[in-house]
N, C-alpha and C positions, 0 to 999 in steps of 0.2 A: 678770309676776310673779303669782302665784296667794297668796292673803295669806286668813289666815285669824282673827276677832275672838273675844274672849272670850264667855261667855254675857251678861255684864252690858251688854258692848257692844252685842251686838246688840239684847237689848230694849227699851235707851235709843232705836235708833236704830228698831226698830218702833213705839214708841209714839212719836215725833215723828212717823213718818209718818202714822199711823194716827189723830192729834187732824186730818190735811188730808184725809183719806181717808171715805168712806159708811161705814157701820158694818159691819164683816165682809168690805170689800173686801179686805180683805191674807190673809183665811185661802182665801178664794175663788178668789186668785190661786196661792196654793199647791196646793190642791186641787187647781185643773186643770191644771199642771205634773205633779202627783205623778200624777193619771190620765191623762198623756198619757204617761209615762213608763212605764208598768203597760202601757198599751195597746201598745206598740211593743216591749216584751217577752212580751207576748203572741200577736202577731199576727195570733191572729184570738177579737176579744174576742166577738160571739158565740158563745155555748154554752159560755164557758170558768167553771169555777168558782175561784173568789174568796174566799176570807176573810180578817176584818180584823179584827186580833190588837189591841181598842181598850180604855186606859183611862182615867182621868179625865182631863178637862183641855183644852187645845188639841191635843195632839200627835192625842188619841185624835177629835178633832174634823175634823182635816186629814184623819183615814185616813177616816169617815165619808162626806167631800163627795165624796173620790176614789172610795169604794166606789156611792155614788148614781150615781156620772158612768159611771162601766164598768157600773153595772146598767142605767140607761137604754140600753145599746148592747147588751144582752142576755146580759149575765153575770148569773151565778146566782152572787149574793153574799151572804154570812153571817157577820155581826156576832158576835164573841166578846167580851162584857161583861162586864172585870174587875170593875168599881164601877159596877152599873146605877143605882146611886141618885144619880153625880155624872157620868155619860155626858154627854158634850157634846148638848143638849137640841137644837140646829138641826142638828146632821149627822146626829142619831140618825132625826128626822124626816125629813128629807130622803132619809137609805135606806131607810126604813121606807116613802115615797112612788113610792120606782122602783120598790118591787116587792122591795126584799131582806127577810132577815129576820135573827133575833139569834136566839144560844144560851145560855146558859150555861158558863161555864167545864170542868165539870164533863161535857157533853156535847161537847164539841170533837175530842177524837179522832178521829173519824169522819171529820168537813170538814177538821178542820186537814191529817190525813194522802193524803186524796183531793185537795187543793188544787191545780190549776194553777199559783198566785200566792197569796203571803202577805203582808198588810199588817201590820208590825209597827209598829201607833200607840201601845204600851205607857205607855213613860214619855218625854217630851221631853226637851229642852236643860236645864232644870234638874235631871235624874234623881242622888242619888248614893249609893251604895254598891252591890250586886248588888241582883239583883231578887227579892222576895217569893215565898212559895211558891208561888202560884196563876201568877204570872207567870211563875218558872221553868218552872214544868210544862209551859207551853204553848211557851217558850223549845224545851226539849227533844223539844217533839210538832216543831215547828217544821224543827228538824236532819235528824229522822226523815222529814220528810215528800216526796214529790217534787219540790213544788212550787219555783219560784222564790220567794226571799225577798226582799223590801225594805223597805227599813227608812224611815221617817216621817223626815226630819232629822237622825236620829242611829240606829246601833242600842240599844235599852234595854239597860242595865245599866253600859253603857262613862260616863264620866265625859266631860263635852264640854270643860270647858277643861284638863285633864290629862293626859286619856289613857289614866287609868289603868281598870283592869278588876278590881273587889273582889271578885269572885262571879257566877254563872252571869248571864249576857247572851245576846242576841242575834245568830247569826252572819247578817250578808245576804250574798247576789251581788248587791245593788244599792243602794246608799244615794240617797237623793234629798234635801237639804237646801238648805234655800230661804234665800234675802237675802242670806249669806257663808257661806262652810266656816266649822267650827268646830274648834278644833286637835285635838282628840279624831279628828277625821277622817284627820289626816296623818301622826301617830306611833303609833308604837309604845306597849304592844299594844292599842289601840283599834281602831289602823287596818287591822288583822286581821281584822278581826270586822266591817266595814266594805263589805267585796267593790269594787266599781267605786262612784265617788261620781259622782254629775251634781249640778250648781248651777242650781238655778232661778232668775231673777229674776224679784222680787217689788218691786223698787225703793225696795229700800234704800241704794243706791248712794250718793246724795248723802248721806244722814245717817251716812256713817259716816267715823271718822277717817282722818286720814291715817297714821298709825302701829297697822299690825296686832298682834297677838299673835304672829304665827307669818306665816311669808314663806317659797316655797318658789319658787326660781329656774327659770324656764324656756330652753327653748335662745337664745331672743334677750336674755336676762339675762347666758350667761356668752359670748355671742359677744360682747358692747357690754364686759366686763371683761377679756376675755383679751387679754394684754399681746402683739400683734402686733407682728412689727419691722418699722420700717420705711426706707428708702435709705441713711439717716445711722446705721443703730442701728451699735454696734460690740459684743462684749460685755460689755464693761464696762454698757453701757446694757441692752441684756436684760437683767443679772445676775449676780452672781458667786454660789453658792450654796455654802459652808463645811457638810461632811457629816463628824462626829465621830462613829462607830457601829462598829460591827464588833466582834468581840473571836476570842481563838485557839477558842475554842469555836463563836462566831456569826459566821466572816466572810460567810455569806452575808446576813447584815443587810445589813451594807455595801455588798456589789454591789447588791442591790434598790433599797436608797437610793437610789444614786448612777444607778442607770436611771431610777427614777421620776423621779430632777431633770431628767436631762439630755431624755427622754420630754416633761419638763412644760417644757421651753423655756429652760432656765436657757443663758445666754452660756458661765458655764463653771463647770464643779464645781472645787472646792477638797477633796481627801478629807486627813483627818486619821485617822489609828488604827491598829491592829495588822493591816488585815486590805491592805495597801497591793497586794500582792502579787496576791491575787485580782482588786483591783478593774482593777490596770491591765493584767492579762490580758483582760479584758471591757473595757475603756474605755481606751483609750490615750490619749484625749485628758485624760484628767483629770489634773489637776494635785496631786501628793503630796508633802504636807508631814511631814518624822519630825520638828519640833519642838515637835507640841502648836499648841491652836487658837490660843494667843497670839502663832505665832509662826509662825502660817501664809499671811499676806499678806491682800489686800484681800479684802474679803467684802461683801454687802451684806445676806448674813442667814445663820443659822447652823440647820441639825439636828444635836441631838441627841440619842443615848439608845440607837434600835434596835441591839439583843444587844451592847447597850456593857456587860453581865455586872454587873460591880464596880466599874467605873472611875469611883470619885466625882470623882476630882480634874476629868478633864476634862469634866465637866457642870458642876461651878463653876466652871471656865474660861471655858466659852462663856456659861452663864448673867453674866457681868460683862460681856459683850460691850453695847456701847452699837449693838447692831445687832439687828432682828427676829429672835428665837429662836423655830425651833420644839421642843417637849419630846415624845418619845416613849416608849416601853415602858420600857425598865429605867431613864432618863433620869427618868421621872414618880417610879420607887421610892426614887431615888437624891439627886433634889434636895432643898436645903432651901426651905421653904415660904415662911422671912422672905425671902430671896434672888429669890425669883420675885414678892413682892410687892411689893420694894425697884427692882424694874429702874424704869427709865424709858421704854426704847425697849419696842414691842409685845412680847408674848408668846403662841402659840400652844401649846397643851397640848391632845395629840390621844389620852386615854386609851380603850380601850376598859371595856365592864361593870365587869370586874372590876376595873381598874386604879382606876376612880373611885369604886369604893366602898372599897378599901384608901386612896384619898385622903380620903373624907369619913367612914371608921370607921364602917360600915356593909357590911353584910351584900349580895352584889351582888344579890341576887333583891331587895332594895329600892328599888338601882339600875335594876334590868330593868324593876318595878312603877309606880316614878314618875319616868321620862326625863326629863321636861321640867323637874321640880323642879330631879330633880340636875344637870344643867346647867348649869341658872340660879347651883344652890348653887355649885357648883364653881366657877364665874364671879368671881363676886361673891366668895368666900375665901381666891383665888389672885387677884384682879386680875389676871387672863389671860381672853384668848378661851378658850374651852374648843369643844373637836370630840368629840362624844360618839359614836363609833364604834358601828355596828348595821343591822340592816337601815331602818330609817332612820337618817339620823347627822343628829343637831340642833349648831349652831353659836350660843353662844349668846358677848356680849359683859359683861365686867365690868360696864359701865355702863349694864345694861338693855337695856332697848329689844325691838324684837319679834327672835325668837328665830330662825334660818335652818333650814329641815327639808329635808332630799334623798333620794330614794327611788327614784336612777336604778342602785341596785346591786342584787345576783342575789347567791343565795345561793353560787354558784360562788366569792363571792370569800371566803368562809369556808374558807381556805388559810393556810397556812405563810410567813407573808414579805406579804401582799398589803397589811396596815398598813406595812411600811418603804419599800413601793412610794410610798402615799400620801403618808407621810413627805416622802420627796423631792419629788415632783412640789407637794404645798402648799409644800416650804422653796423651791422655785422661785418658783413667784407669788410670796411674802414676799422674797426676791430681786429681781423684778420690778418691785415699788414696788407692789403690792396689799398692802391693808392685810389686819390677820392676819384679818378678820372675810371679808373679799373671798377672801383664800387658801386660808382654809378650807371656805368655801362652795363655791367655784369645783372646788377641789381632788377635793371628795368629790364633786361631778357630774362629771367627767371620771373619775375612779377607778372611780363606780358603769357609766357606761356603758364603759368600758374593759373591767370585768367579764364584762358583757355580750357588746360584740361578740369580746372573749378565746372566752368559752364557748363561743357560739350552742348554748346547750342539751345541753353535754359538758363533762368536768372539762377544769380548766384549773389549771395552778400560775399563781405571784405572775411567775415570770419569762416567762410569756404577755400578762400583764398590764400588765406594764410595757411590754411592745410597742406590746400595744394603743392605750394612750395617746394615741400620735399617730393612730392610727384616730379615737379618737373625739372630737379637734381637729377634724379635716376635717369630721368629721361636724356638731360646731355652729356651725364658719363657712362650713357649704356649700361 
């Protein structure tokens, strides 16, 4: 699990170590992390020129010891002092001692744009709103330049425990931050502007809690939660999965649904709606009900919503279901709010942008701006899991706690039908007996890599995708 701590936490968790620690051993040990990282993107640090984009404080301190440590190896390094009056006074001497030297802001052009490698030490973990004019300008020399960029712990301008990006920042192709990721690293759009992240440790490990801010599942995460059958299973015990979607306009919701469950492992779909015809031309196995979800037999969890149009009645059908609902696209416009807050059993609510800012009466580019907020909001409003669909999709739960992020999907799945895909395959896990936070986490890493091996780097429709699925099972239990 790769888990990422707020700003607040982690300083808590430096300065405990740091009252056991010699004085400056923790910036020391970043320093030569961050110069060994430099070094091996370089290759051959001899003769290579270096500048180091520094300002006040520690962040601009860490680029300083790293800029000393490649000048001793015979880089020709040059200090750009935003605030030479508050430059960290031990790194500034330190590369002032290997032989580098400092500019002026004002004079930078020159080295920023000839630069091999660019040390953005600007603004650290506490930085927030965009950056200043003197530090955008160099921001911009920065884009312009040849060189590789990396960024000090975070890149400047990005918000570290948000995410969000106010104004001109910093793009890297390498972030290096030390002791734990910080959630600005793993979402959207921070994580943009981020490039490749590597983790140094500094040994902060013990000091930190056992409850992150942000958790992001790896392949031995959702192989240990994917509901594997096994001699006895029947499918009753994989799952029964109740799919209510479709309409005469959208019956191809319907069939994507009912792929993505039956793809995601579900014992057996249950299809409910107008679209019955389609589905059982593609699925013969599934089982179709024309009396409405209350009257469609055992289930052990319900979707609905995908191109269910208008059809309020059966979203307040299934929503009274005392069984794990998932809510989808027309599903999320259609339901009532008290009804989804009244359930008792889970509730998953997998809106994209726009759909969750029509939910929380805001504008979506607010939504786009602060993912992790609206999430949370969204959570916490509807007393539901909430699935924030995007190129990362964050899972957050009603009742806090740290936040699930996945970034196993390709922009290929920015297609027609690839959310009903998802649809199904999460209402499967929630079938399963994974709870909605496990269904939805699990869901969108199998979807995202599904994406993926759909594509390999060529368009793909939602019904490649839904194939895929079982591709990328095999893939994380080997």
């Amino acid at each position: 699990m790769r888990t990422a701590y707020s700003v607040e936490t982690v300083r808590a968790a430096e300065r405990e170590l740091m009252a056991r620690l010699p004085d400056g051993v923790l910036m020391q040990r970043a320093a030569a992390g961050l110069a060994v990282a430099c070094a091996q993107l370089l290759g051959r640090v001899y003769g290579s020129r270096v500048v180091l984009l520094v300002g006040s404080g520690d962040n601009g301190g860490d680029a300083l010891y790293a800029g000393a440590r490649l000048a001793r190896r015979g880089a020709s390094v040059v200090g750009v002092l935003l605030a030479p009056e508050r430059t960290h006074a031990g790194g500034l001497a330190a590369l002032l001692r290997a032989g580098g030297r400092t500019v002026a802001p004002g004079d930078a052009e020159e080295p920023v744009l000839r630069a091999d490698l660019l040390l953005d030490g600007i603004v650290g973990i506490g930085g927030r709103g965009g950056l200043r004019p003197d530090a955008a300008r160099l921001a911009g020399l920065a884009s312009d330049s040849r060189g590789v960029v990396v960024a000090v712990d975070l890149p400047s301008g990005v918000e570290a425990d948000s995410g969000e990006v106010r104004g001109a920042a910093v793009r890297a192709d390498l972030t290096v931050t030390f002791g734990a990721h910080k959630p600005g690293l793993l979402i959207d759009p921070a994580r943009e502007y981020a490039g490749s992240v590597r983790l140094v440790d500094i040994g902060l490990g013990g000091e930190l809690p056992d409850e992150p801010a942000l958790e992001a599942l790896q392949h031995a995460d959702v192989a240990r939660l994917l509901p594997v059958p096994g001699a006895a299973s029947d499918k009753y015990r994989r799952g029964v999965v109740g799919i209510a979607a479709g309409s005469g306009r959208y019956p191809g919701a319907a069939v994507l649904a009912v792929a993505g469950a039956l793809r995601g492992g579900a014992g057996a779909v249950r299809y409910v709606g107008p679209a019955s015809d389609a589905v059982i031309a593609r699925f013969p196995e599934v089982l179709v009900s024309e009396g409405g979800p209350l009257k469609a037999g055992r289930v052990q969890a319900w979707v609905v919503g995908p191109g269910a149009g208008d059809d309020a009645s059966t979203v307040a059908d299934v929503v009274t279901a005392d069984v794990p609902v998932l809510i989808d696209a027309d599903g999320l416009r259609l339901v009532d709010a008290d009804a989804v807050r009244g359930r008792i059993a889970p509730t998953l609510m997998t809106p994209h942008a726009g759909e969750a800012a029509a939910l929380l009466g805001v504008a979506r580019e607010e939504v786009e701006g602060a993912r992790l907020e609206s999430v949370r909001e969204l959570a916490g409003r509807y007393g539901a899991t909430v699935l924030l669909k995007g190129a990362t999709t964050l899972v957050a739960d009603s009742g806090g706690g740290a936040v699930r992020v996945n970034a196993t999907g390709t922009g290929w799945l920015a297609t027609a039908g690839s959310g009903d895909v998802l649809s199904g395959l999460a209402g499967s896990l929630l079938a399963a007996g994974l709870s909605a936070f496990d269904a939805g986490s699990v869901g969108a890493y199998l979807h995202g890599l599904a994406g993926r091996f759909a594509a390999d780097g060529a368009p793909v429709g939602a019904h490649d995708v839904a194939e895929a699925v079982r591709v990328a099972w095999r893939d994380v239990l080997g």
